[in-house]
C-alpha positions as CSV (number, residue, x, y, z in Angstrom):
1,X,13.3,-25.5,-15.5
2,X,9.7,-25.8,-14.7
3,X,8.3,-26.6,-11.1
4,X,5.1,-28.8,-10.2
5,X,2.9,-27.8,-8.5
6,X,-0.2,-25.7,-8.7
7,X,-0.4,-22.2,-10.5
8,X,0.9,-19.1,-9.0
9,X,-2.1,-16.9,-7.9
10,X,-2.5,-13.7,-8.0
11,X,-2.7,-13.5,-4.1
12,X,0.5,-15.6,-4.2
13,X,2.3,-13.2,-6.5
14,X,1.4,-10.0,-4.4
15,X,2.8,-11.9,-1.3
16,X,6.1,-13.0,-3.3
17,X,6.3,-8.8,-4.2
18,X,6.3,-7.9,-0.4
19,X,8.5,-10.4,0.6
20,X,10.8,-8.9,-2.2
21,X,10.3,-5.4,-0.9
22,X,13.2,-4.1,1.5
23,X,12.0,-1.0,4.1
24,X,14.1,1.9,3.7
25,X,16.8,2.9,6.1
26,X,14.0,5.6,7.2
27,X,11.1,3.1,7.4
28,X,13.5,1.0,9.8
29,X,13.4,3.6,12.2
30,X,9.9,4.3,12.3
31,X,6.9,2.9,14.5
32,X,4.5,2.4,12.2
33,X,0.7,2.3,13.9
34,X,-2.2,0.6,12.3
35,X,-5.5,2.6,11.1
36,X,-8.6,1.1,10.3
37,X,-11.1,2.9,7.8
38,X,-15.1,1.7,7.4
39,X,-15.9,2.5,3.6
40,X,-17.8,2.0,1.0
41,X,-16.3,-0.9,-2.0
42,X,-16.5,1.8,-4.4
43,X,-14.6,4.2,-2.7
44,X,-12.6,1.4,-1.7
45,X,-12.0,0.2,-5.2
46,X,-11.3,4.1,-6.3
47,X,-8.5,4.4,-4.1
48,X,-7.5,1.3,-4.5
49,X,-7.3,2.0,-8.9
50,X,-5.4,5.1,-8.3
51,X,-2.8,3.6,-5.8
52,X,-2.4,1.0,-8.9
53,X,-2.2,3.5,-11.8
54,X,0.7,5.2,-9.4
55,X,2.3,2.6,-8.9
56,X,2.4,2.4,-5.2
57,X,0.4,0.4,-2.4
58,X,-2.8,1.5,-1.3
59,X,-0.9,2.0,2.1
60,X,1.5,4.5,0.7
61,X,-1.2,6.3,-1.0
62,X,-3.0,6.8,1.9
63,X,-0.1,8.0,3.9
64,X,0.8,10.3,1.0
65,X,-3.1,11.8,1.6
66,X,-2.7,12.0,5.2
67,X,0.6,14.3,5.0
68,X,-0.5,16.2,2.6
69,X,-3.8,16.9,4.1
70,X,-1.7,18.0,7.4
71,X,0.8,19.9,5.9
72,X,-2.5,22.1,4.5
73,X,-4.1,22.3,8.1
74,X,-0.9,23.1,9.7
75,X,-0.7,26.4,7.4
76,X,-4.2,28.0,8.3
């Protein structure tokens, strides 16, 4: 059956998909800390494209980066 109402937008969509997404037992646990980056928009949008074509949130992409980068500087 169809609602009324207006259209769905696309910032309405992306906020349906997070309410649909459940934390992990291991993302429960956690503290998580916010981080706040000054770029450029086309480094911005870069990221942003590649966190898309993976199919993963900018956020996890990021966090991805960041432990990878430390697992490299730990082993120097």
């Amino acid at each position: 059956m169809l609602k009324a109402g207006k259209p769905t937008t696309a910032k309405d969509r992306a906020i349906a998909a997070v309410k649909q997404t459940e934390p992990t037992p291991e993302q429960s646990k956690v503290k998580l800390k916010r981080f706040n980056v000054d770029m450029t928009e086309e480094l911005h949008r870069r990221i942003k494209a590649q966190a898309a074509k993976k199919g993963i949130s900018l956020n996890e992409l990021t966090s991805r980066l960041f432990n990878e980068y430390l697992s490299k500087v730990s082993n120097e």
